[in-house]
C-alpha positions in Angstrom: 12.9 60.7 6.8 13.4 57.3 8.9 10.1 56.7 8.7 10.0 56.8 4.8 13.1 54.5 4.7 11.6 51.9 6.9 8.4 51.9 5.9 9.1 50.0 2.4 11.3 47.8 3.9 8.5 46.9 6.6 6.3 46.4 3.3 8.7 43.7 1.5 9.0 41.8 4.9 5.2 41.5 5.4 5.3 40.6 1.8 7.7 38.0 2.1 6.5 36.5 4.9 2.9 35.7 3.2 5.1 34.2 0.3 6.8 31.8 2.5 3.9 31.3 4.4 2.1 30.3 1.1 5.0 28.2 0.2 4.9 26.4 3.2 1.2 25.4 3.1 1.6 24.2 -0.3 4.2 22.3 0.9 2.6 20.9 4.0 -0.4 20.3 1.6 1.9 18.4 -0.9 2.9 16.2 2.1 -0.4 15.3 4.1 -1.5 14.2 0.1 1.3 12.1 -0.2 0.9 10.6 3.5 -2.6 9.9 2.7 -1.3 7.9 -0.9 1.2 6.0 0.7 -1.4 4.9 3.7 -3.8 4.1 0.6 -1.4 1.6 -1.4 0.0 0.1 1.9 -3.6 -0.9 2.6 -4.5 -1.9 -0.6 -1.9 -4.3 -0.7 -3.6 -6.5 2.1 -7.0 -6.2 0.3 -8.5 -7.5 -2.7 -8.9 -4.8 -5.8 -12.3 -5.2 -6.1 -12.4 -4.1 -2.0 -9.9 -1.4 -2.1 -8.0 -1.0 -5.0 -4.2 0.7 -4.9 -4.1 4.3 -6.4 -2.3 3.4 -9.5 -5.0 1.1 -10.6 -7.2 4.0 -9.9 -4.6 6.5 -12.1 -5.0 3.6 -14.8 -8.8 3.6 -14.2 -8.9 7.3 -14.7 -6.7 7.2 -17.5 -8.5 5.0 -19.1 -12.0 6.3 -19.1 -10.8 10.0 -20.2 -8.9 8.5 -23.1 -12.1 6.5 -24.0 -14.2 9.4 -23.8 -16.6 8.1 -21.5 -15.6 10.4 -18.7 -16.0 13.5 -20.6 -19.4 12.5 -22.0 -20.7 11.6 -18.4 -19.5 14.9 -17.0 -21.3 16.6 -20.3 -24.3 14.5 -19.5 -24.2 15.2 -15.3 -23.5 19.5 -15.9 -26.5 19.4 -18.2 -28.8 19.2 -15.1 -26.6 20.5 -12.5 -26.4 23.7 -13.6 -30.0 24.4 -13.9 -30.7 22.5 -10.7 -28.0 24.2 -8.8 -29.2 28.0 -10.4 -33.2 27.3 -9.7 -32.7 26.1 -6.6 -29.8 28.7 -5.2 -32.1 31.3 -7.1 -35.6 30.2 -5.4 -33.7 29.4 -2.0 -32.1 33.0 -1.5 -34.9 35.1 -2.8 -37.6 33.2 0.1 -34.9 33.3 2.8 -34.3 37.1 2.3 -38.5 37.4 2.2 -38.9 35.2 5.5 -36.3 36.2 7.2 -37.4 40.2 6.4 -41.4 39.9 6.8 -42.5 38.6 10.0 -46.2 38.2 8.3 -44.6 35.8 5.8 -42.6 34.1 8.3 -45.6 33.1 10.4 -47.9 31.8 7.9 -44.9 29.9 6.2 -43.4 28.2 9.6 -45.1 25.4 9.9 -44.7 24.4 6.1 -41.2 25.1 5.9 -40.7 23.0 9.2 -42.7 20.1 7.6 -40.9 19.6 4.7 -37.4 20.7 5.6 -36.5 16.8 7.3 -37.9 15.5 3.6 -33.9 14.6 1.9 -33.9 14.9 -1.7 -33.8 11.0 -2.2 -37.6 10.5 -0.9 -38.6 12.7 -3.9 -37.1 10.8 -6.4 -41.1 9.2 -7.1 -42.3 12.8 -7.6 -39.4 14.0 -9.8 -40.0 10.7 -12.5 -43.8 11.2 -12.3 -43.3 14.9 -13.2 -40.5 15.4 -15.5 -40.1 11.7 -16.4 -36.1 9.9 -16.3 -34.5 13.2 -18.3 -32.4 15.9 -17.6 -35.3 17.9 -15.9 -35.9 15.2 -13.1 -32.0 15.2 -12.1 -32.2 18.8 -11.8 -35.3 18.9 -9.8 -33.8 16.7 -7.3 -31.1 18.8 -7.1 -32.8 22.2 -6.9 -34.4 21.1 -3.5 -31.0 20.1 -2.1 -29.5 23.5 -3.1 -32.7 25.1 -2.0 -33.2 24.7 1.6 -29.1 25.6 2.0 -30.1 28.8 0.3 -32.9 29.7 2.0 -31.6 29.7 6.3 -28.4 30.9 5.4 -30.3 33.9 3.4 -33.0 33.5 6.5 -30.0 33.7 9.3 -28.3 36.1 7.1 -31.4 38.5 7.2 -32.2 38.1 10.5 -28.9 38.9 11.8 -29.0 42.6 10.4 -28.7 44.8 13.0 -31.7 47.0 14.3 -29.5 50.0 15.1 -27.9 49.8 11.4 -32.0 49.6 10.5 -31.9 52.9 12.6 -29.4 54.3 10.9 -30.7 54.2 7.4 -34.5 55.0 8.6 -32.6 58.6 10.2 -30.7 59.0 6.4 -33.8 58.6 4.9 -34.2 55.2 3.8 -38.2 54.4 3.6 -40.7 51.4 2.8 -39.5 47.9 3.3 -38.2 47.5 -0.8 -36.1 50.2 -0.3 -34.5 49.0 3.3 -34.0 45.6 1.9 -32.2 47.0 -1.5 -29.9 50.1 0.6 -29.5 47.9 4.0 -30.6 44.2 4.4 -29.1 42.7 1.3 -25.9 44.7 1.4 -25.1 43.8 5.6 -26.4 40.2 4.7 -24.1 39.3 2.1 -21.3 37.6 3.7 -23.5 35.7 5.0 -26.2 34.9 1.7 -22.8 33.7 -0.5 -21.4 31.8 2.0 -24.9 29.3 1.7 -24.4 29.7 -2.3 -20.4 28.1 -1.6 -21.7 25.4 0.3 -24.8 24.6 -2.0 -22.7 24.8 -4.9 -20.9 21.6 -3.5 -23.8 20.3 -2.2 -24.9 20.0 -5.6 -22.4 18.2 -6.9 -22.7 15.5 -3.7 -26.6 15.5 -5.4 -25.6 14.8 -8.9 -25.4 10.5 -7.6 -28.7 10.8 -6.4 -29.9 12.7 -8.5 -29.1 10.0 -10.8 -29.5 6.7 -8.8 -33.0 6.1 -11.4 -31.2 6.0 -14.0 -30.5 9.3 -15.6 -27.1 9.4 -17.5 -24.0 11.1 -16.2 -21.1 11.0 -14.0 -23.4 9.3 -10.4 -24.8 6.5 -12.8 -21.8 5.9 -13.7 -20.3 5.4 -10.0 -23.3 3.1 -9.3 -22.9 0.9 -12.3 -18.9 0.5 -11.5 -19.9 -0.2 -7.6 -22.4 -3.0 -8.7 -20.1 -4.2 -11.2 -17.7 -4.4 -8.0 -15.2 -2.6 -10.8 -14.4 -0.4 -7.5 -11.0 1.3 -9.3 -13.9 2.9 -11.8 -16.4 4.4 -9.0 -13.3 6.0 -7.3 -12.1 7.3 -10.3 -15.4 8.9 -11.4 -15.7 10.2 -7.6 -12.4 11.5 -8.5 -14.0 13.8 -11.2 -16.5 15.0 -9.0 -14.1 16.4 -6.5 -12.2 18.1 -9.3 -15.5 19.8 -10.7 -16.2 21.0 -6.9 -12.5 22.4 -6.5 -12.8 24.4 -9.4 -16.0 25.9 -8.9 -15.3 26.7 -5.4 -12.4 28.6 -7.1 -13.9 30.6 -9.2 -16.7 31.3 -6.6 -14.1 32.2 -3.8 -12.3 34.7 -6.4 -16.2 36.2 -7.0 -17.0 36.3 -3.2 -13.8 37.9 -2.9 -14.6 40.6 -5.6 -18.5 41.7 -4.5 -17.2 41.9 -1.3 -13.9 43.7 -1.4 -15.9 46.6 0.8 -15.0 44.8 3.9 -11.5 45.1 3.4 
């Protein structure tokens, strides 16, 4: 009978507590953001704007360029080739890693390829993705599928290779046979944590590829940076960096809450 009585009680404390704790990140959070906006302006005002400007020009900046509708068209213009670049090349990445890292035969005829053109960045292709798809959409997101690609594919590869040989064991004594049907019941299931944590951080790899992937002139929200930076309208590129970061936070969101869900069996 104790124990029942204390046991809720135990409950609302431990419930409290990450409440408060929460509350208290938040409101650390709140302050290190703050800090950082007061060290900005103080700075800015011993700088030209065109240098450094102070983060109200930068609200004004921002302001401005969403009222005008210029922001929201860029972003339009800048998801139209992320998201295909960031699904082909998550898509393509995961599916070789999890083939490599599982099939030593694969893995040796693929090695020395795969160690030629990993050290190629995305930027050096930039030739190769005008003369194929020409200065559209499609070349933006080619850039951006090899960036997202080679993330993909070792964390899938070290994901893979990390599976245990006695869990291997295990499902080969339950019955498990072949290599598709050890991959399907074991590999991808113990690999998983480790396969969506690369998807998370190609997904904001991505975005850090959308200025590249746009440097030649493609329209969206990295042109748009470039043209401010050239234009030494410096308030503008930060702004439109701005937007970038907010895209990233709230698809690392939503991921997080998905990553949380598929794999709730850990808990």
């Amino acid at each position: 009978m104790a124990t029942e009585t204390a046991s809720p009680v135990g409950e609302g404390d431990a419930f409290a507590g990450v409440e408060l704790g929460d509350g208290r990140r938040l409101l650390r959070g709140a302050v290190g953001i703050a800090a950082f906006l007061l060290v900005w302006h103080a700075v800015s005002l011993t700088q030209d704007p065109f240098v450094l400007p102070s983060p109200v020009a930068v609200a004004g900046a921002f302001a401005s360029e969403l009222a005008s509708g210029d922001m929201t068209a860029a972003l339009f213009q800048s998801v139209q080739h992320w998201i295909p670049g960031t699904l082909a090349g998550t898509g393509l990445g995961v599916a070789a890693g999890v083939a490599f890292g599982w099939s030593r035969l694969l893995d040796d005829l693929t090695a020395p390829l795969v160690r030629t053109l990993r050290p190629v960045p995305p930027l050096a292709l930039i030739g190769f993705a005008i003369a194929w798809f020409g200065i559209n959409d499609w070349g933006a997101a080619f850039i951006i599928a090899v960036g997202a690609f080679w993330i993909n594919f070792y964390a899938a590869y070290g994901a893979v290779e990390g599976v245990s040989e006695d869990l291997l064991d295990v499902g080969r004594t339950l019955g498990v046979r072949g290599d598709l049907d050890a991959v399907r019941s074991i590999v991808l299931p113990a690999s998983m944590p480790g396969i969506l944590t690369g998807i998370r951080t190609g997904l904001g790899r991505c975005w850090m590829l959308v200025v590249a992937s746009e440097i030649f002139g493609v329209p969206g929200v990295g042109r748009e940076i470039i043209r401010a930076s050239n234009n030494l309208r410096v308030d503008r590129a930060i702004a439109y960096i701005l937007v970038l970061s907010l895209m990233y936070l709230l698809v690392d969101v939503a991921f997080r809450a998905v990553e949380r869900r598929a794999l709730a069996w850990r808990a």
